[in-house]
N, C-alpha and C positions, 0 to 999 in steps of 0.2 A: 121881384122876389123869387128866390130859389128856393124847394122843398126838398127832402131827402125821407125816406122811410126804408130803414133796415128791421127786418123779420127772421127771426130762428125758431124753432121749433123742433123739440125733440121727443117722439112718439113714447122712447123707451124712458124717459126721465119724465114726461110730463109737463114740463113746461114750455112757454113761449117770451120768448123776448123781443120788443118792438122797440126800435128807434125814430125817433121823428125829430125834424125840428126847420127852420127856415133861414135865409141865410138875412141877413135886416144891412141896407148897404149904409147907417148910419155906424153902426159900430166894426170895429176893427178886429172881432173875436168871437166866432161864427160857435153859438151853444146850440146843444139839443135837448130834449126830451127821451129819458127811460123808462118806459114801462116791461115789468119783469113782474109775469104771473104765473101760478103753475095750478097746474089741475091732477087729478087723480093720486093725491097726495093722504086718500083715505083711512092708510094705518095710523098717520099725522094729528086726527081732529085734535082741535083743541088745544094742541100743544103750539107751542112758540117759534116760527121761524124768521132768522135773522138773516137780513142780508146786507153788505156794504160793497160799495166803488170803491176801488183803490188804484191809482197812480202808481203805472208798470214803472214810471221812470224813478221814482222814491220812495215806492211802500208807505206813503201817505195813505192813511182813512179819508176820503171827501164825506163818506157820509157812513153812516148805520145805523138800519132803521129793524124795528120787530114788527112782526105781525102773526096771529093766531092764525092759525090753518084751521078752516071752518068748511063744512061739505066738501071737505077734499081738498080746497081752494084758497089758494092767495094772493095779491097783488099789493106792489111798490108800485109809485114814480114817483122818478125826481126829475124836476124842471130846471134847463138854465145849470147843467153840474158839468156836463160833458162837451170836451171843448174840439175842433174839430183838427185832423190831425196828431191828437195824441191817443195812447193806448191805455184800456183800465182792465182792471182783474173785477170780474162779479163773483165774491163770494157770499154762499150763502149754507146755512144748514138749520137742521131743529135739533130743539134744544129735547135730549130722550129722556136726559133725568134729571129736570127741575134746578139744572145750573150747578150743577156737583161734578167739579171736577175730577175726573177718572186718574 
């Protein structure tokens, strides 16, 4: 069994993103695991940050998930989404005013 762990980290933005996942020589379709948390997000509390996976190759949503930003702090993962050899967009933002479109 093969491992893989991809790590970003970005001082001015705050957050970090970890990849992980193993490669399983029964199946033909090598997933991994993302975790994506951010810190020092302090003007944030309380408020709602979204973030979703998307398929560079279709603009497909695989997933999107909310989460309150709480001390500062937030974390996703999703297991088993990310497949190996292709490429995804992470977007994410907070919500500033309660879901009212500008």
């Amino acid at each position: 069994m093969k491992s893989i762990l991809i790590s970003f980290f970005c001082s001015a933005c705050g957050f970090f993103i970890a990849g992980c996942g193993s490669e399983d020589s029964s199946s033909t379709i090598n997933t991994y695991r993302l975790n994506f948390q951010g810190s020092e997000f302090d003007p944030h509390n309380e408020q709602v940050l979204t973030a979703a996976i998307i398929d560079r190759s279709n603009g497909a949503v695989l997933v999107q998930e909310n989460a309150t930003v709480s001390n500062g702090s937030f974390s996703f993962e999703w297991t088993g989404l990310l497949e190996e050899s292709k490429s995804y967009f992470l977007d994410y933002y907070v919500d500033m005013n309660g879901g009212l479109l500008d």
